[in-house]
C-alpha positions as CSV (number, residue, x, y, z in Angstrom):
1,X,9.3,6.2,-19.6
2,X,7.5,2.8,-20.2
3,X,4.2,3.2,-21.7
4,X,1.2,2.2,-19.0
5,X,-1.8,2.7,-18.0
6,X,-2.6,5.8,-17.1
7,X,-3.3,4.8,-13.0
8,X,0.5,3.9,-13.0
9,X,2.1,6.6,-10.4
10,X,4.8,6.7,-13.5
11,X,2.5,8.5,-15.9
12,X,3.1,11.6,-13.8
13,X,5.2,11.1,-10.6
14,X,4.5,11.1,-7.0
15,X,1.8,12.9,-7.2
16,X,-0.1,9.5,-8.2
17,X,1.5,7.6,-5.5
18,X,-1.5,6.9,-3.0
19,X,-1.1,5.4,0.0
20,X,-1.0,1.2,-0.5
21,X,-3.3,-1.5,0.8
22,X,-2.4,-5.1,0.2
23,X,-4.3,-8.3,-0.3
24,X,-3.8,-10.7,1.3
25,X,-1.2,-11.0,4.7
26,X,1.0,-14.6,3.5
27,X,4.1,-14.6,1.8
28,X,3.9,-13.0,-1.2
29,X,2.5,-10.4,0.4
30,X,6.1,-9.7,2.1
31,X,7.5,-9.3,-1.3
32,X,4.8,-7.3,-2.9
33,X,5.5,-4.8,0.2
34,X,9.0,-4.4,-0.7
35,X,8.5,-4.1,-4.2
36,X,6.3,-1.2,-3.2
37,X,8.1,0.6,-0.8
38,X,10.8,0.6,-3.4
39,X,9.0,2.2,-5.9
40,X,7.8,5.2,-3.6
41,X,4.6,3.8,-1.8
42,X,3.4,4.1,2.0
43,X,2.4,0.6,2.9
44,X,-0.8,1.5,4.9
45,X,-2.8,-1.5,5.7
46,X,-3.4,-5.4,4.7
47,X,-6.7,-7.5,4.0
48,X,-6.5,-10.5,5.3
49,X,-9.8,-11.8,7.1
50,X,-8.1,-14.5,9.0
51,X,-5.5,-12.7,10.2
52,X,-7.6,-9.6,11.1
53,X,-6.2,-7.7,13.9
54,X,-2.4,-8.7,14.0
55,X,0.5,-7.4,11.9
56,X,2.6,-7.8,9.3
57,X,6.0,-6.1,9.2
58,X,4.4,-3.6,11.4
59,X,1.5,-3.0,9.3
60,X,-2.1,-3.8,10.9
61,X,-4.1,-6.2,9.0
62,X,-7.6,-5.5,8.7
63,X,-10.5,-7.9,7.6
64,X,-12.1,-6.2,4.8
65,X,-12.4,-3.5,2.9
66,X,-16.0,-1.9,4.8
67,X,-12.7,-1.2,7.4
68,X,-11.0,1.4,5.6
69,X,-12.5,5.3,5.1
70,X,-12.5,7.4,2.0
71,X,-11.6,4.5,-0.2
72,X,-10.6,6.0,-3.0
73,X,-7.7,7.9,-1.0
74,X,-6.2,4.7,-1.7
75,X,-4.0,2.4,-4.0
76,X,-4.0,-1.5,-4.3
77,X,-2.3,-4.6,-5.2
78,X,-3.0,-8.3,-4.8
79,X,-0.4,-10.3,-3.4
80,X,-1.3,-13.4,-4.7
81,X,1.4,-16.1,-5.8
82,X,-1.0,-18.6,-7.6
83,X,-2.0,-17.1,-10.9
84,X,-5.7,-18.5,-11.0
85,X,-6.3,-17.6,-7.2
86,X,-5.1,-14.3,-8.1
87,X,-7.7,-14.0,-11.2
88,X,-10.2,-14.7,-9.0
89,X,-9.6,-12.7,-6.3
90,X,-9.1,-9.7,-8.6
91,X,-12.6,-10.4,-10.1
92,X,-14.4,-10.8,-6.9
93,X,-13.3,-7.6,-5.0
94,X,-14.1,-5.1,-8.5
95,X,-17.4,-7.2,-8.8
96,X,-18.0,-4.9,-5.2
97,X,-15.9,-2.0,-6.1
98,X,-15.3,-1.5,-9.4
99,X,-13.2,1.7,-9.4
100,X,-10.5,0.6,-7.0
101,X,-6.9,1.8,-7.9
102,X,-4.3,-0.9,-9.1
103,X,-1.1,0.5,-10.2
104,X,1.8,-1.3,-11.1
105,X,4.4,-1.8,-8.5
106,X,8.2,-1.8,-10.3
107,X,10.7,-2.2,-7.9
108,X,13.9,0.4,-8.0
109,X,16.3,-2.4,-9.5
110,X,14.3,-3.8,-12.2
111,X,15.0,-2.5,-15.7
112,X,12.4,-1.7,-17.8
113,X,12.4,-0.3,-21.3
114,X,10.7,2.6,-22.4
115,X,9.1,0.9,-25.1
116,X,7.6,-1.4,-22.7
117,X,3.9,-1.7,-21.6
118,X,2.9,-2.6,-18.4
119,X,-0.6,-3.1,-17.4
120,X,-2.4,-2.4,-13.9
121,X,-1.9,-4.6,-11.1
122,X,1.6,-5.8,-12.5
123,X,4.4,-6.8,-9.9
124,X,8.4,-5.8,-11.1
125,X,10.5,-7.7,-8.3
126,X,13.7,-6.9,-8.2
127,X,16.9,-6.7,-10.8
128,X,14.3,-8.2,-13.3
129,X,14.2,-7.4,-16.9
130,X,11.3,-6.2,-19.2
131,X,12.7,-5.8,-22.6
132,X,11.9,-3.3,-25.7
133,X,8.5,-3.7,-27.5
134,X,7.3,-6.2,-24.9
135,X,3.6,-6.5,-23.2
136,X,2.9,-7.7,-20.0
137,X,-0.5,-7.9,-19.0
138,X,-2.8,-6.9,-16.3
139,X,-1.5,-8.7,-12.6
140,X,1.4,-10.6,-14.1
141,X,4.3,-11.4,-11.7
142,X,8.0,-11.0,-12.6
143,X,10.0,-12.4,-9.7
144,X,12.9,-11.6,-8.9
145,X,16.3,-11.2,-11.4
146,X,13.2,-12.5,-14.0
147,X,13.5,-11.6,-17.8
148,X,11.5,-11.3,-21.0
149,X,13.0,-10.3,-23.6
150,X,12.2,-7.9,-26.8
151,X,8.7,-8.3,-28.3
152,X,7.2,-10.7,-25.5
153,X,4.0,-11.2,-24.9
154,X,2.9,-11.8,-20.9
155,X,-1.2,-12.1,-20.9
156,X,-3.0,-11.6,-18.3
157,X,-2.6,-13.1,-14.4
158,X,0.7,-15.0,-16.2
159,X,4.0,-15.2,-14.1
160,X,7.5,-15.3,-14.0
161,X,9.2,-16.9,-11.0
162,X,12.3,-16.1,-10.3
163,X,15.7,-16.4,-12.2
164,X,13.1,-17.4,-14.9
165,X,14.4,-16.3,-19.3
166,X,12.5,-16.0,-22.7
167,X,14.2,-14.8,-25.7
168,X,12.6,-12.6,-27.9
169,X,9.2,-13.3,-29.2
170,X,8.0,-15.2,-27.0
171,X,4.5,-15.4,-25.6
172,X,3.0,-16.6,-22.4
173,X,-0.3,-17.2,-22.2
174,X,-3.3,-16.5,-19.7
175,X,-2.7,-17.8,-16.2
176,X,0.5,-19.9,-17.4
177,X,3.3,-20.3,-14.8
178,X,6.9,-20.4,-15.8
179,X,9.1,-21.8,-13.3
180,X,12.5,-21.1,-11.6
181,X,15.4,-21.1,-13.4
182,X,13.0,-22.2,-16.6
183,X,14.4,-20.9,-20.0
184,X,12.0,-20.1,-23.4
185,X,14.0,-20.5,-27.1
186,X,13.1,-17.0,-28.7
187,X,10.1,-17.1,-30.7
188,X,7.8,-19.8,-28.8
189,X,4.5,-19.5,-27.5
190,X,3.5,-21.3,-24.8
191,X,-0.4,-21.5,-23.9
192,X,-2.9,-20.7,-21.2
193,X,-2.9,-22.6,-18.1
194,X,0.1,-24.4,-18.8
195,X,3.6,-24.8,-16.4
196,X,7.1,-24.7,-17.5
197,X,8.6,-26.5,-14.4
198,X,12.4,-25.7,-12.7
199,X,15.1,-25.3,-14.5
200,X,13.7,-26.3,-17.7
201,X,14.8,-25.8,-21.7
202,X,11.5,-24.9,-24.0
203,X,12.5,-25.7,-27.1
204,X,9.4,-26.0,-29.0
205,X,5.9,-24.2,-28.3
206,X,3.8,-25.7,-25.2
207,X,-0.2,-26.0,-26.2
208,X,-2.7,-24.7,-23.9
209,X,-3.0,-26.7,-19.8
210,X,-0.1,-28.7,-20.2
211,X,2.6,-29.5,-17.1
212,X,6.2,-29.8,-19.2
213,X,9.6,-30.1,-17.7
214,X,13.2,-30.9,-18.4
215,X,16.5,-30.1,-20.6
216,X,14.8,-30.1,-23.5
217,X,11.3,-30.1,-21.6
218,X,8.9,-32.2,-22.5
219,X,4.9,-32.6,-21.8
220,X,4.7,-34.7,-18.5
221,X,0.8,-34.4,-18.1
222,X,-2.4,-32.7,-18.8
223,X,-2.9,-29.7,-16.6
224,X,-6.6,-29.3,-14.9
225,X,-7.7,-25.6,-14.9
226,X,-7.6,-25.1,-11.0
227,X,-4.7,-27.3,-10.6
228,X,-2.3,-25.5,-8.0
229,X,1.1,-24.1,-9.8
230,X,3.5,-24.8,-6.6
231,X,3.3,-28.4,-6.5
Protein backbone atom coordinates (compact mmCIF):
# COMPACT_ATOMS: atom_id res chain seq x y z
CA UNK A 1 0.00 0.00 0.00
CA UNK A 2 1.16 3.69 -0.55
CA UNK A 3 2.71 5.02 2.47
CA UNK A 4 0.43 7.97 4.23
CA UNK A 5 -0.53 9.39 7.03
CA UNK A 6 -1.73 7.46 9.42
CA UNK A 7 -5.61 9.28 9.22
CA UNK A 8 -5.72 7.75 5.63
CA UNK A 9 -8.73 5.07 5.85
CA UNK A 10 -5.83 3.00 3.80
CA UNK A 11 -3.57 2.55 6.72
CA UNK A 12 -6.11 0.00 7.98
CA UNK A 13 -9.35 -0.35 5.91
CA UNK A 14 -12.84 0.56 6.41
CA UNK A 15 -12.75 0.67 9.63
CA UNK A 16 -11.15 4.29 9.24
CA UNK A 17 -13.71 5.34 6.74
CA UNK A 18 -15.92 8.01 8.75
CA UNK A 19 -18.70 9.37 7.48
CA UNK A 20 -17.64 12.58 5.02
CA UNK A 21 -18.48 16.31 5.28
CA UNK A 22 -17.45 18.57 2.50
CA UNK A 23 -16.40 22.15 2.18
CA UNK A 24 -17.76 24.08 0.39
CA UNK A 25 -21.19 23.31 -2.07
CA UNK A 26 -19.67 24.81 -5.87
CA UNK A 27 -18.23 22.71 -8.36
CA UNK A 28 -15.41 21.19 -7.20
CA UNK A 29 -17.24 20.09 -4.63
CA UNK A 30 -19.21 17.69 -7.22
CA UNK A 31 -16.06 16.08 -7.93
CA UNK A 32 -14.58 15.75 -4.61
CA UNK A 33 -17.94 13.79 -3.85
CA UNK A 34 -17.37 11.34 -6.38
CA UNK A 35 -13.86 10.88 -5.70
CA UNK A 36 -15.11 9.99 -2.28
CA UNK A 37 -17.86 7.82 -2.83
CA UNK A 38 -15.40 5.89 -4.97
CA UNK A 39 -13.02 5.29 -2.52
CA UNK A 40 -15.62 3.89 0.14
CA UNK A 41 -17.02 7.09 1.95
CA UNK A 42 -20.82 8.10 2.95
CA UNK A 43 -21.19 11.65 1.81
CA UNK A 44 -23.10 12.97 4.85
CA UNK A 45 -23.33 16.71 4.74
CA UNK A 46 -21.79 20.03 2.99
CA UNK A 47 -20.70 23.48 4.48
CA UNK A 48 -21.59 25.98 2.55
CA UNK A 49 -23.02 29.24 4.48
CA UNK A 50 -24.60 30.72 1.45
CA UNK A 51 -26.20 27.94 0.33
CA UNK A 52 -27.33 26.76 3.82
CA UNK A 53 -30.47 24.79 3.70
CA UNK A 54 -30.65 23.44 0.04
CA UNK A 55 -28.93 20.43 -1.52
CA UNK A 56 -26.39 19.16 -3.45
CA UNK A 57 -26.73 15.85 -5.23
CA UNK A 58 -29.18 15.07 -2.51
CA UNK A 59 -26.98 15.92 0.21
CA UNK A 60 -28.22 18.91 2.71
CA UNK A 61 -25.95 21.71 2.93
CA UNK A 62 -25.50 23.05 6.27
CA UNK A 63 -23.91 26.54 7.32
CA UNK A 64 -21.26 25.69 9.65
CA UNK A 65 -19.75 23.37 11.49
CA UNK A 66 -21.66 24.44 15.28
CA UNK A 67 -24.50 22.38 12.98
CA UNK A 68 -23.14 19.04 13.10
CA UNK A 69 -23.04 16.73 16.57
CA UNK A 70 -20.25 14.50 17.87
CA UNK A 71 -17.74 16.04 15.54
CA UNK A 72 -15.21 13.87 15.66
CA UNK A 73 -17.64 10.96 14.31
CA UNK A 74 -16.67 12.57 11.27
CA UNK A 75 -14.17 12.85 8.18
CA UNK A 76 -13.40 15.96 5.99
CA UNK A 77 -12.18 17.41 2.81
CA UNK A 78 -12.09 20.78 1.26
CA UNK A 79 -13.38 21.13 -2.01
CA UNK A 80 -11.60 24.00 -3.08
CA UNK A 81 -10.31 24.39 -6.83
CA UNK A 82 -8.10 27.56 -6.29
CA UNK A 83 -4.94 26.51 -4.52
CA UNK A 84 -4.42 29.73 -2.28
CA UNK A 85 -8.27 29.82 -1.38
CA UNK A 86 -7.91 26.36 -0.42
CA UNK A 87 -4.67 27.26 1.99
CA UNK A 88 -6.60 29.54 3.50
CA UNK A 89 -9.63 27.94 4.12
CA UNK A 90 -7.72 24.97 5.52
CA UNK A 91 -5.98 27.24 8.03
CA UNK A 92 -8.93 29.08 9.17
CA UNK A 93 -11.32 26.08 10.07
CA UNK A 94 -8.13 24.08 12.28
CA UNK A 95 -7.38 27.68 13.76
CA UNK A 96 -11.19 26.65 15.45
CA UNK A 97 -10.81 22.96 15.49
CA UNK A 98 -7.68 21.79 15.32
CA UNK A 99 -8.22 17.98 15.44
CA UNK A 100 -10.60 17.65 12.51
CA UNK A 101 -10.03 14.48 10.37
CA UNK A 102 -8.69 15.01 6.72
CA UNK A 103 -7.98 11.87 4.93
CA UNK A 104 -6.99 11.48 1.55
CA UNK A 105 -9.65 10.81 -0.99
CA UNK A 106 -8.10 8.35 -3.94
CA UNK A 107 -10.60 7.56 -6.37
CA UNK A 108 -11.03 3.65 -7.49
CA UNK A 109 -9.33 4.36 -10.99
CA UNK A 110 -6.31 6.21 -10.13
CA UNK A 111 -3.09 4.25 -9.86
CA UNK A 112 -0.91 4.82 -7.14
CA UNK A 113 2.36 3.24 -6.28
CA UNK A 114 3.16 1.69 -3.24
CA UNK A 115 6.14 3.62 -2.81
CA UNK A 116 4.15 6.65 -3.01
CA UNK A 117 3.31 9.18 -0.12
CA UNK A 118 0.33 10.92 0.09
CA UNK A 119 -0.45 13.45 2.67
CA UNK A 120 -3.82 14.41 4.38
CA UNK A 121 -6.38 16.33 2.61
CA UNK A 122 -5.05 15.08 -0.92
CA UNK A 123 -7.68 14.63 -3.81
CA UNK A 124 -6.82 11.38 -6.45
CA UNK A 125 -9.46 12.12 -9.35
CA UNK A 126 -9.88 9.58 -11.49
CA UNK A 127 -7.54 7.31 -13.90
CA UNK A 128 -4.70 9.64 -12.57
CA UNK A 129 -1.23 8.53 -12.02
CA UNK A 130 1.09 8.87 -8.78
CA UNK A 131 4.28 7.29 -9.62
CA UNK A 132 7.06 5.27 -7.42
CA UNK A 133 9.14 7.29 -4.84
CA UNK A 134 6.93 10.38 -5.40
CA UNK A 135 5.50 13.00 -2.58
CA UNK A 136 2.57 14.74 -2.82
CA UNK A 137 1.82 17.05 -0.22
CA UNK A 138 -0.90 17.95 2.26
CA UNK A 139 -4.42 19.16 0.02
CA UNK A 140 -2.85 18.88 -3.40
CA UNK A 141 -5.20 18.18 -6.30
CA UNK A 142 -4.68 15.59 -9.06
CA UNK A 143 -7.41 15.95 -11.58
CA UNK A 144 -8.50 13.80 -13.54
CA UNK A 145 -6.30 11.16 -16.05
CA UNK A 146 -3.39 13.59 -14.17
CA UNK A 147 0.22 12.15 -13.80
CA UNK A 148 3.51 12.61 -11.92
CA UNK A 149 5.90 10.57 -12.50
CA UNK A 150 8.80 8.68 -10.32
CA UNK A 151 10.54 10.84 -7.66
CA UNK A 152 8.13 13.98 -7.94
CA UNK A 153 7.76 16.31 -5.60
CA UNK A 154 3.95 17.96 -5.13
CA UNK A 155 4.30 20.60 -1.98
CA UNK A 156 1.73 21.59 -0.32
CA UNK A 157 -1.97 23.09 -1.55
CA UNK A 158 -0.14 22.48 -5.31
CA UNK A 159 -2.36 21.02 -8.23
CA UNK A 160 -2.62 19.13 -11.14
CA UNK A 161 -5.52 19.91 -13.51
CA UNK A 162 -6.50 17.55 -15.65
CA UNK A 163 -4.79 15.54 -18.52
CA UNK A 164 -1.78 17.53 -16.86
CA UNK A 165 2.32 15.22 -17.13
CA UNK A 166 5.71 15.55 -15.37
CA UNK A 167 8.49 13.23 -15.97
CA UNK A 168 10.44 12.12 -13.32
CA UNK A 169 12.07 14.39 -10.90
CA UNK A 170 10.14 16.97 -11.10
CA UNK A 171 9.05 19.33 -8.45
CA UNK A 172 6.07 21.62 -7.93
CA UNK A 173 6.14 24.04 -5.62
CA UNK A 174 3.83 25.53 -2.83
CA UNK A 175 0.42 26.68 -4.20
CA UNK A 176 1.68 26.37 -7.99
CA UNK A 177 -0.93 25.41 -10.56
CA UNK A 178 -0.18 23.36 -13.56
CA UNK A 179 -2.62 23.57 -16.15
CA UNK A 180 -4.60 21.31 -18.65
CA UNK A 181 -2.96 19.34 -20.88
CA UNK A 182 0.51 21.13 -19.53
CA UNK A 183 3.62 18.83 -19.85
CA UNK A 184 7.01 19.08 -17.26
CA UNK A 185 10.57 17.77 -19.06
CA UNK A 186 11.75 15.21 -16.31
CA UNK A 187 13.97 16.79 -13.82
CA UNK A 188 12.60 20.53 -13.56
CA UNK A 189 11.45 22.37 -10.72
CA UNK A 190 9.08 24.72 -11.06
CA UNK A 191 8.46 27.22 -7.97
CA UNK A 192 5.81 28.46 -5.51
CA UNK A 193 2.95 30.37 -6.73
CA UNK A 194 3.69 30.08 -10.23
CA UNK A 195 1.21 28.75 -13.33
CA UNK A 196 2.05 26.46 -16.09
CA UNK A 197 -0.87 27.51 -18.47
CA UNK A 198 -2.91 24.94 -21.17
CA UNK A 199 -1.27 22.75 -23.10
CA UNK A 200 2.03 23.94 -22.46
CA UNK A 201 5.89 22.35 -22.98
CA UNK A 202 8.24 23.16 -19.69
CA UNK A 203 11.41 22.78 -20.81
CA UNK A 204 13.48 24.57 -18.38
CA UNK A 205 12.78 25.19 -14.59
CA UNK A 206 9.99 28.09 -13.82
CA UNK A 207 11.27 30.46 -10.66
CA UNK A 208 9.00 31.19 -7.94
CA UNK A 209 5.15 33.55 -9.00
CA UNK A 210 5.67 33.43 -12.47
CA UNK A 211 2.60 32.94 -15.21
CA UNK A 212 4.46 30.82 -18.23
CA UNK A 213 2.76 29.29 -21.28
CA UNK A 214 3.42 27.86 -24.65
CA UNK A 215 5.26 25.02 -26.80
CA UNK A 216 8.21 25.55 -25.35
CA UNK A 217 6.59 27.78 -22.52
CA UNK A 218 7.87 30.83 -21.76
CA UNK A 219 7.46 33.46 -18.80
CA UNK A 220 4.51 35.82 -19.88
CA UNK A 221 4.26 37.83 -16.55
CA UNK A 222 4.91 38.17 -12.90
CA UNK A 223 2.46 36.40 -10.86
CA UNK A 224 0.92 38.41 -7.61
CA UNK A 225 0.44 36.03 -4.61
CA UNK A 226 -3.42 36.13 -4.55
CA UNK A 227 -3.71 36.33 -8.17
CA UNK A 228 -6.73 33.83 -9.15
CA UNK A 229 -5.33 30.50 -11.05
CA UNK A 230 -8.53 30.14 -13.58
CA UNK A 231 -8.10 33.20 -15.44
Amino acid sequence: MPKVQDSNPWVSGANRLRPLVIFVAGGHAVSVANVALSAGYQVRYFIDKEKSGSELLGYRIIGDLNQLAGIEAFSFAIAVGDNAMRERMHKEIIAKRENLHFPALVHSTAVVSCFSEIMDGVVVMPKAVIGPNSKVGKFCVINTQASIDHDCVMFDYSSLAPGALTGGNVQIGLRSAISIGAIIKNGLKVGDDSILGANSYLNKDLPNNQVAYGTPAKIIRLRNIGDPYLK
